[in-house]
C-alpha positions as CSV (number, residue, x, y, z in Angstrom):
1,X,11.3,-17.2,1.9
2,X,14.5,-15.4,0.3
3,X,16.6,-13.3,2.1
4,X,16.0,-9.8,1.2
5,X,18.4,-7.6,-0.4
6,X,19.0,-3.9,-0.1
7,X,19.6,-2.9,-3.5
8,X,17.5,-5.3,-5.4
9,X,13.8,-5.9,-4.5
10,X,12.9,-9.4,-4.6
11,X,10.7,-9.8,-7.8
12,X,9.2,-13.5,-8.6
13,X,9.4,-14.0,-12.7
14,X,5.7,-14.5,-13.2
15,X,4.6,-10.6,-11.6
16,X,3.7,-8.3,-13.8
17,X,5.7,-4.8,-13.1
18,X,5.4,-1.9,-15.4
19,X,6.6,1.3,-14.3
20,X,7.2,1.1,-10.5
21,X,10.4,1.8,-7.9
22,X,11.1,0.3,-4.7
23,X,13.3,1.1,-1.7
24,X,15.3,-1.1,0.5
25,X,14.3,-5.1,0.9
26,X,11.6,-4.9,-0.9
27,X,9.4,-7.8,-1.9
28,X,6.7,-8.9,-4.3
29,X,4.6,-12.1,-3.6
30,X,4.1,-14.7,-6.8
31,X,1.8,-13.4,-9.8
32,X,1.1,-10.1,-8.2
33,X,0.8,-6.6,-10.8
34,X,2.4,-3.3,-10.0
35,X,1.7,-0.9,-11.8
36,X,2.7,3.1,-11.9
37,X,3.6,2.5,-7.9
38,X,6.5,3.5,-5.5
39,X,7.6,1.1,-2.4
40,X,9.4,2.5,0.4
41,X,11.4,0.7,2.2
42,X,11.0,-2.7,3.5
43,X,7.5,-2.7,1.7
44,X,6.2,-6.0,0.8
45,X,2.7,-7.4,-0.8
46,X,1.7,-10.9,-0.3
47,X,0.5,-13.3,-4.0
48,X,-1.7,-12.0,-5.9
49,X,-1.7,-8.6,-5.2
50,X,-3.1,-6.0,-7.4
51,X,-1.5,-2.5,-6.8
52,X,-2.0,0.4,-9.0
53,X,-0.8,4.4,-9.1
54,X,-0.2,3.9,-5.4
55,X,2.3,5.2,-3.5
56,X,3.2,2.7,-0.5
57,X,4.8,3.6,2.7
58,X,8.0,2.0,4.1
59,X,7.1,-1.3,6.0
60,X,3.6,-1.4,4.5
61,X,2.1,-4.6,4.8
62,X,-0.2,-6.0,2.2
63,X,-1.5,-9.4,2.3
64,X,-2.7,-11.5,-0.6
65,X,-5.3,-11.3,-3.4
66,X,-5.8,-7.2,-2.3
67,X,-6.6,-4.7,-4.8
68,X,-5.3,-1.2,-4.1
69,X,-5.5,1.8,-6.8
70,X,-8.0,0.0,-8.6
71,X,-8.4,1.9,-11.7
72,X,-12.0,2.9,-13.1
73,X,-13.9,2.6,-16.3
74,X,-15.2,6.2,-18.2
75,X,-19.0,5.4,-16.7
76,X,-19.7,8.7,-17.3
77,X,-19.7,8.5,-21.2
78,X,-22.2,6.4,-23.2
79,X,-19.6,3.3,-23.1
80,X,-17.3,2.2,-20.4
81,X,-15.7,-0.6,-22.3
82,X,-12.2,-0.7,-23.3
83,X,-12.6,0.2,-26.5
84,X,-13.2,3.6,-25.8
85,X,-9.5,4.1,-24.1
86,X,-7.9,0.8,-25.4
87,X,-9.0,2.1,-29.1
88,X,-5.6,0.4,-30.4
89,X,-6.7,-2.9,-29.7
90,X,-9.7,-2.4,-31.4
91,X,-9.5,-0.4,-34.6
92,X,-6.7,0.2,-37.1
93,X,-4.9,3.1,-36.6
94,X,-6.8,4.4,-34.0
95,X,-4.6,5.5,-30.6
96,X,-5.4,5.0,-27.2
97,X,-6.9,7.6,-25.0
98,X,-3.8,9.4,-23.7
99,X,-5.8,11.7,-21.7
100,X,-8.0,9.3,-19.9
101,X,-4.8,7.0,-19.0
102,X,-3.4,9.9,-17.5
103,X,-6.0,10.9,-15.5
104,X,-6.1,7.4,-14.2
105,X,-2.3,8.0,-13.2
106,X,-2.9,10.7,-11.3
107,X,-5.4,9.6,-9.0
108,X,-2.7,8.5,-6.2
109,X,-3.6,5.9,-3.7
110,X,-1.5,6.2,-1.0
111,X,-0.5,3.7,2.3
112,X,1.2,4.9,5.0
113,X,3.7,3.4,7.0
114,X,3.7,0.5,8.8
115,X,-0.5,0.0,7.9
116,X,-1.3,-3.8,7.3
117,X,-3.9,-4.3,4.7
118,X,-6.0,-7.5,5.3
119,X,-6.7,-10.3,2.9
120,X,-8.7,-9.7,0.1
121,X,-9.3,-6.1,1.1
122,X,-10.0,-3.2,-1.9
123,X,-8.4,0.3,-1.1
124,X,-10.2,2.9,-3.9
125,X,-8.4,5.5,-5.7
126,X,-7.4,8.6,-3.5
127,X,-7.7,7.3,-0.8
128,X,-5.2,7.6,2.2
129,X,-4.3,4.9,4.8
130,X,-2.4,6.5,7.9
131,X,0.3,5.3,9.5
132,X,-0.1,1.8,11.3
133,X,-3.4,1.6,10.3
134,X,-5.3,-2.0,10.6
135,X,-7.5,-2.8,7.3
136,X,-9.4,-6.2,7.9
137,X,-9.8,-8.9,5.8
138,X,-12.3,-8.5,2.9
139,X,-12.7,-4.6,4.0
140,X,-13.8,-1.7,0.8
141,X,-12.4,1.4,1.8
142,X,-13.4,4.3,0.1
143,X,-12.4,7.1,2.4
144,X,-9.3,8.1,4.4
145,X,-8.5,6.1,7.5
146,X,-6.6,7.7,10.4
147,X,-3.2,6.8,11.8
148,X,-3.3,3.5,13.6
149,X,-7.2,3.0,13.2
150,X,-8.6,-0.4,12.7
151,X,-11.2,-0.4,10.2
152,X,-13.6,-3.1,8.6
153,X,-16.6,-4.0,6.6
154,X,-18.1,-2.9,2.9
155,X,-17.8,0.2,3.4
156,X,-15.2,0.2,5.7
157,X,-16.1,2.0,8.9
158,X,-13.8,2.2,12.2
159,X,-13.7,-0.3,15.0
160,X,-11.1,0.9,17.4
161,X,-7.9,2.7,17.5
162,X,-4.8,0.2,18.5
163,X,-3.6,3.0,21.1
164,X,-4.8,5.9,23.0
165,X,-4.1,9.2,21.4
166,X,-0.8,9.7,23.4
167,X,1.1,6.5,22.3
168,X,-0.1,7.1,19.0
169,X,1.1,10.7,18.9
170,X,4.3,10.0,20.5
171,X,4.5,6.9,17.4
172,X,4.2,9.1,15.1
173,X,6.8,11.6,16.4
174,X,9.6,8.9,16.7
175,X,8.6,7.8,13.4
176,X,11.1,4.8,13.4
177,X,10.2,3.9,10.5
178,X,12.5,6.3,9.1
179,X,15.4,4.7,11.2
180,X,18.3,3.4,9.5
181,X,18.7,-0.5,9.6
182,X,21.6,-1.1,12.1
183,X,19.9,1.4,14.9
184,X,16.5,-0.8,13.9
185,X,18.6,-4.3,14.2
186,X,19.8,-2.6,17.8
187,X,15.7,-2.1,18.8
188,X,14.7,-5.3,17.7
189,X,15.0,-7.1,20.9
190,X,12.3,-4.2,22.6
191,X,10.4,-4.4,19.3
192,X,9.2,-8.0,20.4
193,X,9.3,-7.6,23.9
194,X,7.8,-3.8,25.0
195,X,4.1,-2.7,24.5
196,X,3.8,0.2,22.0
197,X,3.7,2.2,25.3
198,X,6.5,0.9,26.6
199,X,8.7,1.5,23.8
200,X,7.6,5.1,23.1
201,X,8.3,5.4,26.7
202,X,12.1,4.5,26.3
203,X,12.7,6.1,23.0
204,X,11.1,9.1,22.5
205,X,13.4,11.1,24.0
């Protein structure tokens, strides 16, 4: 495990980044693909991950082999194989479809903070995770899912909220996910040892 660095997001040599930024200690796992994404701080995805035209929330957690973004094929026209949009490849001086790439861009995926996307799990285009969301293992979403919801299954459908309303409210009022590192280093001991309640409770106000 490197030690993370502030200014340069740690980057194995064999992922596949194309047009992407990242915040603070950042961190990509081995032979994942990022492309047209932004990574707030302290966002991380786990091997293998496949991220596209997402935009991903500081201290999003995103475990391996996921596919987020996942872009679609035109199967609304006659063909939906690349050769329609990847004409280049196929046939001299043809050009690619810059119209259907870009509508491909714009569909924005986009994880809040704090959520922890399970193993394996596929989050479709447009789709919004809230903040502190839960997405289990192997789970399709293919609609929103609310702040600090746990959610499961093909198609994804809620299980339980982690907290009552309340703590989740309050959570999302001290938003400390938008502190700066030294007053996080200063929680970290209440971090590990308070409930969610608990902590709200001492610093909310």
């Amino acid at each position: 495990m490197p030690k993370l660095d502030p200014d340069t997001p740690h980057i194995p040599d064999d992922c596949d980044v194309h047009n992407s930024r990242f915040g603070r200690y950042c961190e990509l796992g081995q032979g994942s693909r990022v492309r047209n994404c932004e990574f707030g701080d302290y966002a991380y995805c786990d091997r293998f991950a496949d991220i596209a035209n997402t935009t991903v929330g500081k201290f999003a957690n995103i475990a391996a082999c996921t596919r987020i973004g996942p872009t679609d094929h035109p199967w609304r026209n006659a063909a939906q194989h690349h050769f329609l949009y990847r004409s280049a490849d196929y046939f001299e001086g043809e050009e690619d479809w810059a119209e259907f790439f870009e509508h491909r861009a714009g569909r924005r995926t986009v994880l809040g903070p704090d959520c922890w996307i399970g193993h394996g799990a596929i989050i479709k285009p447009e789709v919004t995770i809230g903040a502190g969301a839960v997405v289990a293992a192997g789970a399709v979403v293919t609609k929103d899912v609310a702040p600090f919801m746990i959610v499961a299954g093909v198609n994804a459908q809620p299980l339980k909220a982690r907290f009552s309303d309340e703590v989740a409210q309050d959570l999302l009022d001290l938003a400390w996910w938008d502190w700066e590192h030294r007053r996080l280093h200063r929680a970290l001991a209440d971090f590990r040892a308070m409930s969610a309640a608990e902590f709200v409770a001492k610093y909310k106000g």
